[in-house]
C-alpha positions in Angstrom: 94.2 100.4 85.3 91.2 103.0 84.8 88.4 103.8 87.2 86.2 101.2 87.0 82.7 100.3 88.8 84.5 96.8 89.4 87.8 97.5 90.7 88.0 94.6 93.0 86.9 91.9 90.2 89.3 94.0 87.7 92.1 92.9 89.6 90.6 89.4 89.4 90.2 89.5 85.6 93.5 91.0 85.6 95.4 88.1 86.9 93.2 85.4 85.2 94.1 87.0 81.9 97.9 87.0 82.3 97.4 82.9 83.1 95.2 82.4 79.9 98.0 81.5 77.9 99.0 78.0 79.1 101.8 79.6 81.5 103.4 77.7 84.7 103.4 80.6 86.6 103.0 84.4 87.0 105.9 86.5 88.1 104.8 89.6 90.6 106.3 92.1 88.1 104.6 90.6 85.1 101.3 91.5 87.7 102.3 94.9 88.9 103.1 95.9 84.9 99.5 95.0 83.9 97.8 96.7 87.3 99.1 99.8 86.1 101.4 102.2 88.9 98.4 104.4 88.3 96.7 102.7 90.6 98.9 101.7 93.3 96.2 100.8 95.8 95.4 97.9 93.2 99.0 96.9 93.1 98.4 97.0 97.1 95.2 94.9 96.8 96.8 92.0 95.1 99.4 90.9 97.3 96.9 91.7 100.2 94.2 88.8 98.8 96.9 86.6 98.0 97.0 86.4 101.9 93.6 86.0 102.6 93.5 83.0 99.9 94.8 79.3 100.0 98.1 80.9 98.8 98.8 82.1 102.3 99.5 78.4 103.2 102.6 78.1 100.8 106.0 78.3 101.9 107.8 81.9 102.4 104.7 83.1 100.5 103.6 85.2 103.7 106.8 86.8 103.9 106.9 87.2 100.3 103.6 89.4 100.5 104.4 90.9 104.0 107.6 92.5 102.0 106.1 93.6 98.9 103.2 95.2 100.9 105.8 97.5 103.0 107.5 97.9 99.9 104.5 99.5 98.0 103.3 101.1 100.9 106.3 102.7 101.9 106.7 104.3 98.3 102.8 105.1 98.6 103.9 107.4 101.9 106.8 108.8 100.1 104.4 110.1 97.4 106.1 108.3 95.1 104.1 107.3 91.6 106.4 104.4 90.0 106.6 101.8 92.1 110.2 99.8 92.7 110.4 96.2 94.1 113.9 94.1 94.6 114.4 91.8 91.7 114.0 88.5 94.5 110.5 89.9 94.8 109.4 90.8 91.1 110.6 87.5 89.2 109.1 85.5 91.9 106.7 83.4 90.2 103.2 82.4 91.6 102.0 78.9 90.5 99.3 78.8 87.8 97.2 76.4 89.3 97.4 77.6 92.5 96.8 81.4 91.2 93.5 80.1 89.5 92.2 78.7 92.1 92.6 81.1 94.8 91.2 83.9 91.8 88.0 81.4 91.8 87.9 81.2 95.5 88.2 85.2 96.2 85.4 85.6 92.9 82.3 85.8 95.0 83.8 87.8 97.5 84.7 90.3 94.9 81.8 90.3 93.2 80.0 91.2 97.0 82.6 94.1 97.8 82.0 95.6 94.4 78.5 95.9 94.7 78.4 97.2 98.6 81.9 99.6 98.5 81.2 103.4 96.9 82.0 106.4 97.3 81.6 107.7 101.0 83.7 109.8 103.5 86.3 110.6 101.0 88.1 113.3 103.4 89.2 110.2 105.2 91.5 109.1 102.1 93.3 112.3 101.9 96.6 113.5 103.7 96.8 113.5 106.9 94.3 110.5 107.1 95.8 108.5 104.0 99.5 108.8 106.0 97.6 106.9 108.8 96.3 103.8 106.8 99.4 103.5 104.6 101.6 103.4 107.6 99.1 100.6 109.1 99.3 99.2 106.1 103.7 99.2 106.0 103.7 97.7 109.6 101.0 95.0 108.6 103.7 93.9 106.0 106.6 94.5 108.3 104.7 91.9 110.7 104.1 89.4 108.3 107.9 87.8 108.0 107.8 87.0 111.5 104.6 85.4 111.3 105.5 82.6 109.1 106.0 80.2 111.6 102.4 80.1 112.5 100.7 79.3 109.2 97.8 81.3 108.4 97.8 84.0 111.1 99.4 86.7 108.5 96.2 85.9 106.8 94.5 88.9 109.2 97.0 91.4 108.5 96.6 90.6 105.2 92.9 91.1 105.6 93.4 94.2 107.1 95.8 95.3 104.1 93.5 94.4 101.7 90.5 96.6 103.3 92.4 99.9 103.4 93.8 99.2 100.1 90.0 98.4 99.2 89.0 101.6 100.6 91.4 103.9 98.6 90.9 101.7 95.5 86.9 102.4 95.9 87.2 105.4 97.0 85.3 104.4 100.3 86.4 106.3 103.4 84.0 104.0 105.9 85.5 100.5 104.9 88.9 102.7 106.1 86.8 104.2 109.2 85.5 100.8 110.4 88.8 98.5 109.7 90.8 101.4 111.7 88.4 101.5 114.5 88.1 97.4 114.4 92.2 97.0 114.2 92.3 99.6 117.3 89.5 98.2 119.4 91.6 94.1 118.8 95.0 96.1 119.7 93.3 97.3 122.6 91.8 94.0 123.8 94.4 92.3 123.8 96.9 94.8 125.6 94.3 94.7 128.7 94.2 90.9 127.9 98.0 91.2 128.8 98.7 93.1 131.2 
């Protein structure tokens, strides 16, 4: 995948044109092949708006996603530039209908991130700072398994995943700025609500 002035919808188009042929299904691999390892934070981005879709309401699907996700971002912290993912993971096939509709359902959205999301604060999306928001993004994913039996809630993580992997997709250092500050300030919260 290229730099594009789209990258969210690309990743959109992407997926709507693997299901254009009449298929059942889409297999994560048959994804990740098309989004390019060039541009792992778009490999990151998928998975991460799968949760935040009706998707997130399937079956295992959470902890599906919450595995790929620490997956890819554990090879992102590794520095690694091809990307591997357990065979269970890559021929696992998301529905076609399904797929389309949460693509439809996300559309708007995308076409709203891509218009606000540029290039700002870029010294936030280099090393040390990337190492920080790749490792939030590995325990986001770690979480996610063990939120499966409450449907929905891996849906946050998962929006939280999907902003940082936003942010180094765009190239846009406050979307990482304000989703770190916002994660920290909820963390907080509910510590003092705690204890």
């Amino acid at each position: 995948m290229t730099q594009s002035s789209h990258p969210v919808e690309d990743v959109l188009d992407t997926t709507d044109q693997l299901l254009e042929d009449g298929k059942d299904g889409l297999q994560v691999s048959e994804l990740m092949d098309e989004l390019g390892v060039k541009s792992i934070a778009a490999v990151l981005l998928a998975p991460s708006l799968a949760l935040v879709s009706p998707l997130s309401g399937i079956p295992l699907f959470s902890s599906a996603c919450g595995i790929t996700i620490a997956l890819i971002s554990a090879q992102m912290l590794m520095g690694r530039n091809h990307l591997w993912l357990p065979s269970f993971l890559s021929k696992r096939s998301l529905p076609a209908r399904n797929t389309q509709k949460a693509t439809r359902t996300l559309r708007s959205l995308a076409v709203w991130m891509d218009r606000r999301f540029k290039r700002r604060l870029q010294s936030l999306l280099t090393p040390p700072f990337l190492r920080v928001l790749q490792g939030i993004c590995l325990l986001c994913g770690l979480i996610m398994p063990f939120l499966e039996i409450l449907p929905f809630t891996s849906s946050i993580l998962g929006g939280v995943v999907a902003l940082l992997a936003l942010s180094m997709l765009t190239g846009d250092g406050l979307i990482a700025l304000v989703t770190v500050t916002g994660l920290t300030l909820a963390i907080g919260g509910a510590a003092i609500h705690l204890f």
